[in-house]
C-alpha positions as CSV (number, residue, x, y, z in Angstrom):
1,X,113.3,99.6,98.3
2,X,112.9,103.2,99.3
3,X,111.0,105.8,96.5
4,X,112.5,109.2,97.3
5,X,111.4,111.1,94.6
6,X,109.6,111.1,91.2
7,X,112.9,110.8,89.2
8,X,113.5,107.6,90.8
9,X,110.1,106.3,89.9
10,X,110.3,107.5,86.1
11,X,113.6,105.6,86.0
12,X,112.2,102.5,87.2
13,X,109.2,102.8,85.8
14,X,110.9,103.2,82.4
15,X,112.9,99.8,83.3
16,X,109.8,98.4,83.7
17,X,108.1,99.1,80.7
18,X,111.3,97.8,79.0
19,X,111.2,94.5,80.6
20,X,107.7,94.1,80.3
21,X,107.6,94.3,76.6
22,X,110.3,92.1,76.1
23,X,108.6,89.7,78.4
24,X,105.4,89.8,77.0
25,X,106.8,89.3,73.6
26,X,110.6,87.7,73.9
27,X,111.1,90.5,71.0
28,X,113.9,93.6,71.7
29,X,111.8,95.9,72.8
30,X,113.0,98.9,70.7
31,X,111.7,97.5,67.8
32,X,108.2,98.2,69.4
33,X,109.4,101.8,70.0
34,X,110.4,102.2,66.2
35,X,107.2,100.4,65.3
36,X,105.0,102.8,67.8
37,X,106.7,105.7,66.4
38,X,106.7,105.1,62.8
39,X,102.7,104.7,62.9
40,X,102.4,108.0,64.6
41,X,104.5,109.3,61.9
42,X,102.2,107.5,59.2
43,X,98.8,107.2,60.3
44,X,96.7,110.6,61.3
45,X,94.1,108.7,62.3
46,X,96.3,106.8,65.0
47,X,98.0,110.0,66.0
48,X,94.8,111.8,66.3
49,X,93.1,108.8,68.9
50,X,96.7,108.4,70.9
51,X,96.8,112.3,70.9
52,X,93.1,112.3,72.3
53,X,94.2,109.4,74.8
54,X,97.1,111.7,76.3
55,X,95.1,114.9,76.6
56,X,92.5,112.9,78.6
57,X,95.4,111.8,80.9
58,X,97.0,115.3,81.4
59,X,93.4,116.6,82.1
60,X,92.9,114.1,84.8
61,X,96.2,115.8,86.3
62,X,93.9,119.3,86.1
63,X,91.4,118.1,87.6
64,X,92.6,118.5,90.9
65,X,92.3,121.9,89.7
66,X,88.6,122.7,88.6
67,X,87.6,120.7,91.6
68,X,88.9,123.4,94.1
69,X,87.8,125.8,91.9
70,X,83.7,124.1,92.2
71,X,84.4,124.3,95.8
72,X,81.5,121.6,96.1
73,X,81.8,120.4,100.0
74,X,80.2,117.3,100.0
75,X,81.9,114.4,101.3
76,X,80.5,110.4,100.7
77,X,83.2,109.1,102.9
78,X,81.1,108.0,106.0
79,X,78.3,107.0,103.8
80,X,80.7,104.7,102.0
81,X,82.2,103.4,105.6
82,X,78.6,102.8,106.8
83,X,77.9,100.9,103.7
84,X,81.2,98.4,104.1
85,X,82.5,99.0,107.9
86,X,85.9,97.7,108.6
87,X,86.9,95.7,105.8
88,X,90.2,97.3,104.8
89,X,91.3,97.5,108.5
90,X,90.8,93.8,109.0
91,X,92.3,92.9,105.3
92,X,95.2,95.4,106.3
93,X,96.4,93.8,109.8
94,X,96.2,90.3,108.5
95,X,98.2,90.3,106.0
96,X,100.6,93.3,107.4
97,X,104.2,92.2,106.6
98,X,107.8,93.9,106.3
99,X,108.1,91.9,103.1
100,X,104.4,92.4,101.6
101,X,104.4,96.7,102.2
102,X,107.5,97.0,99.0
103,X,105.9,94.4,97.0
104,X,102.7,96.4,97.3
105,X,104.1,99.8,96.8
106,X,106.1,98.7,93.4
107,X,102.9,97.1,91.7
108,X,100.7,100.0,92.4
109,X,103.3,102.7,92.1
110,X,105.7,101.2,89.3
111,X,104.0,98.4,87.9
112,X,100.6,99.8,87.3
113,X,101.9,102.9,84.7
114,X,104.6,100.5,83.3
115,X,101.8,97.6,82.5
116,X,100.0,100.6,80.8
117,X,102.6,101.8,78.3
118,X,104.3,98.5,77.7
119,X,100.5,97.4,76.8
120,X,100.5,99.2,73.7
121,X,104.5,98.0,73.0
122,X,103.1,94.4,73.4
123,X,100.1,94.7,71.1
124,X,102.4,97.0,68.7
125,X,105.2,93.9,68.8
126,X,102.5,91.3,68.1
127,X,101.4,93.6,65.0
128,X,97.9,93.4,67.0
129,X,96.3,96.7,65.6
130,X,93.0,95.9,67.0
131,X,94.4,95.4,70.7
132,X,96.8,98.6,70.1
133,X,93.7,100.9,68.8
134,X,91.5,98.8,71.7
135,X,94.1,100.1,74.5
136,X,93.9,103.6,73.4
137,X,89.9,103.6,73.4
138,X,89.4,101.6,76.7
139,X,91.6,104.2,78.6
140,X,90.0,107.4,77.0
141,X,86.5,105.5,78.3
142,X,88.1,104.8,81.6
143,X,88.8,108.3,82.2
144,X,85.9,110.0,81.2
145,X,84.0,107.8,83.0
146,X,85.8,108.2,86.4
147,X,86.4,112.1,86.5
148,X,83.3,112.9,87.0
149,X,83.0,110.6,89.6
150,X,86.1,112.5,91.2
151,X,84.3,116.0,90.9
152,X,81.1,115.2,92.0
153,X,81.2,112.2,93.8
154,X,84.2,112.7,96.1
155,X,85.4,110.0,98.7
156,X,87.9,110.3,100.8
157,X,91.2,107.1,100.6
158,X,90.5,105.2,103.6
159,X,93.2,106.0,105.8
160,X,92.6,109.7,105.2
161,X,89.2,108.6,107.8
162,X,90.1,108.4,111.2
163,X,87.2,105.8,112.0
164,X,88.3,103.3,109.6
165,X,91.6,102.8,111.6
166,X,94.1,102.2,108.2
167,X,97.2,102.6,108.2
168,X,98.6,104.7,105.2
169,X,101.5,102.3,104.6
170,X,102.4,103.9,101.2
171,X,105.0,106.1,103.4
172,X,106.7,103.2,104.5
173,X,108.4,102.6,101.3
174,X,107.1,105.8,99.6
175,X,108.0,108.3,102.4
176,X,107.7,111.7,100.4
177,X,104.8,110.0,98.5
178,X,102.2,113.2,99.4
179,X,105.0,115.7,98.7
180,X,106.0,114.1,95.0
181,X,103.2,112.2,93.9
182,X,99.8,113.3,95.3
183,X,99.9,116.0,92.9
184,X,98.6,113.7,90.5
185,X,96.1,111.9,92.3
186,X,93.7,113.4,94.6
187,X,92.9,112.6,98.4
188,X,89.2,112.6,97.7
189,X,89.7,110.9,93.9
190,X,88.5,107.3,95.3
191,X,85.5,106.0,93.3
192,X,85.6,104.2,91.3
193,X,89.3,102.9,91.7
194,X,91.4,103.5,88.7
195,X,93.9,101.4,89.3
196,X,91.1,98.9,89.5
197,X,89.8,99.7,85.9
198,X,93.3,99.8,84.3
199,X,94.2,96.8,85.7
200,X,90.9,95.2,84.8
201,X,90.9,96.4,81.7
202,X,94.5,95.6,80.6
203,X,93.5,92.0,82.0
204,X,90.5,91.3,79.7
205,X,92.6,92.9,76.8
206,X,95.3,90.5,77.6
207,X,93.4,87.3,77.7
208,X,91.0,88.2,74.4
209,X,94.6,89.3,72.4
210,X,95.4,85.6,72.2
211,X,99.1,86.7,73.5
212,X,99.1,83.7,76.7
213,X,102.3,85.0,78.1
214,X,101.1,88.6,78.1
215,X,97.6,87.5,79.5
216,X,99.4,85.9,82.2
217,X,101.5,88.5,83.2
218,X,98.2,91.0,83.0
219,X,96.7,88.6,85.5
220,X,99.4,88.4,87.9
221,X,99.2,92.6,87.7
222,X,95.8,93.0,88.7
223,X,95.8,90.6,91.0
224,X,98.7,92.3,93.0
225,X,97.4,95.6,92.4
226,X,93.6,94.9,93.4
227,X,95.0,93.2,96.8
228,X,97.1,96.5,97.1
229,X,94.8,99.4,97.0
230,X,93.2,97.5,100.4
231,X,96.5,96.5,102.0
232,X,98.1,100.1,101.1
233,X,95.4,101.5,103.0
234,X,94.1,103.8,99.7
235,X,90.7,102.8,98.3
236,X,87.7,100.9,99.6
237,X,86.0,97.8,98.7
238,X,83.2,99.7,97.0
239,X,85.5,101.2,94.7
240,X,87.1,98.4,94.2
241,X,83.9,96.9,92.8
242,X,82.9,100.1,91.1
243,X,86.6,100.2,89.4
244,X,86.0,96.2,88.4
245,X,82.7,96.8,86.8
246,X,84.3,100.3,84.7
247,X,87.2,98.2,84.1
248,X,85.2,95.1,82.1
249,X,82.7,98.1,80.5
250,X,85.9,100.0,78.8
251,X,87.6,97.2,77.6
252,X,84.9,95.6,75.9
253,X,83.6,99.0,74.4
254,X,87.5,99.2,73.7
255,X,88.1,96.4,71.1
256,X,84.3,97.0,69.9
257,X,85.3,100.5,69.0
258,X,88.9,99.1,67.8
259,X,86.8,96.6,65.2
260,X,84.2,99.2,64.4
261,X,87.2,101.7,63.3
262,X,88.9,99.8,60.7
263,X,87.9,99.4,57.2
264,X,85.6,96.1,56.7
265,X,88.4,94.9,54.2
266,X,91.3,95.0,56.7
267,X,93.4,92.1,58.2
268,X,93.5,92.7,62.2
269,X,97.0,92.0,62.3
270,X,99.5,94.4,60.4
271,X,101.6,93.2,57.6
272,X,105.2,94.1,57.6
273,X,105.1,97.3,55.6
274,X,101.0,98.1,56.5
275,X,99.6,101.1,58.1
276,X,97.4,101.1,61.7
277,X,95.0,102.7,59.6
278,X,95.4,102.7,55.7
């Protein structure tokens, strides 16, 4: 499978999210887009957190920005390397495989944003306001947490550093990957790893949301997409480990913050005709 552009990845990435909802809940997954919709269109207090949770994602986008403009030079790349040596290289060529590089490249490229979306379709489907509310917080902590890490604490992806000796294997499948999609994530935007975090994060949500199919499915996610930041050639294990520990912090803070916002008096789950927030 070859990833031309960003129009082929929003149209399997919308696929995705499709097929993930319907397989996390056996439910057509449209009604989770009438239900998502109608609570925007009910509940300020929803809008206002899911508007929050979107500007913190675009900003990360800008980012990129008011880093050049900071012009701050320092680079923790060889400290990192020193710290871990040639893990990734040595992860990377034994596992190097034809049939592993596309398997890789559609969990962290597709499968990654899709989980993330169809998360809140899931939770939405389930009536599971607390894990809905809980998504929302645990990526607005996730972020905020990790881009100033990106500005100040800059580290190169491994295969970027000649002495680490990775292969950037992304271009294999991905081929105009630095032309269409690097605009959105940085060379030097390493630690922690977010597609750690998320993936982390959506897994604990899974498991403690009682949905088993879902929690599976989360599991087999992060899994993949842990193994595939190393094999990929993108982040190092100290992210990694960084991005783990940020990961079980936001979603944990996440349904905390969830519980904390609704009333003492209200159910967790929604009621057919009941509000996220009433």
């Amino acid at each position: 499978m070859l990833y031309q552009n960003m129009q082929v990845v929003s149209i399997a990435s919308t696929i995705a999210v499709f097929l993930l909802i319907w397989l996390g809940t056996l439910r057509n997954p449209f009604r989770a887009a009438y239900l998502f919709i109608r609570e925007l269109l009910t509940s300020r207090k929803f809008l206002l957190l899911f508007c929050i949770m979107v500007c913190i994602l675009l900003f990360n986008k800008y980012e990129l920005k008011i880093e050049e403009r900071l012009h701050f030079n320092t680079d923790f790349t060889p400290w990192v390397y020193g710290l871990e040596g040639d893990f990734v290289q040595n992860l990377q060529n034994f596992f190097h495989s034809s049939y592993i590089t596309p398997i890789s490249v559609f969990f962290y490229v597709i499968i990654f944003q899709s989980l993330l979306i169809a998360s809140i379709g899931v939770y939405i489907s389930d009536q599971n306001k607390v894990f809905v509310i809980a998504t929302c917080f645990a990526i607005i902590i996730n972020y905020s947490v990790a881009i100033p890490f990106y500005l100040f604490f800059p580290v190169n992806e491994v295969w970027s550093y000649p002495p680490a000796g990775v292969s950037f294997l992304m271009l294999d499948v991905f081929p105009r990957f630095e032309e269409a999609y690097r605009p959105l994530s940085g060379l030097n935007n390493c630690f922690p790893s977010l597609h750690t975090s998320i993936s982390v994060t959506m897994l604990v949500l899974g498991i403690r949301s009682g949905n088993r199919r879902f929690a599976v499915m989360t599991a087999i996610s992060a899994t993949v997409i842990i193994f595939s930041i190393f094999y990929l050639g993108i982040h190092w294990l100290t992210d990694m480990v960084a991005g783990t520990m940020l990961g079980l912090l936001a979603s944990n803070l996440g349904i905390y913050f969830a519980k904390l916002s609704l009333k003492n008096n209200q159910p967790y789950r929604l009621n057919k005709n009941q509000k996220m927030y009433s």
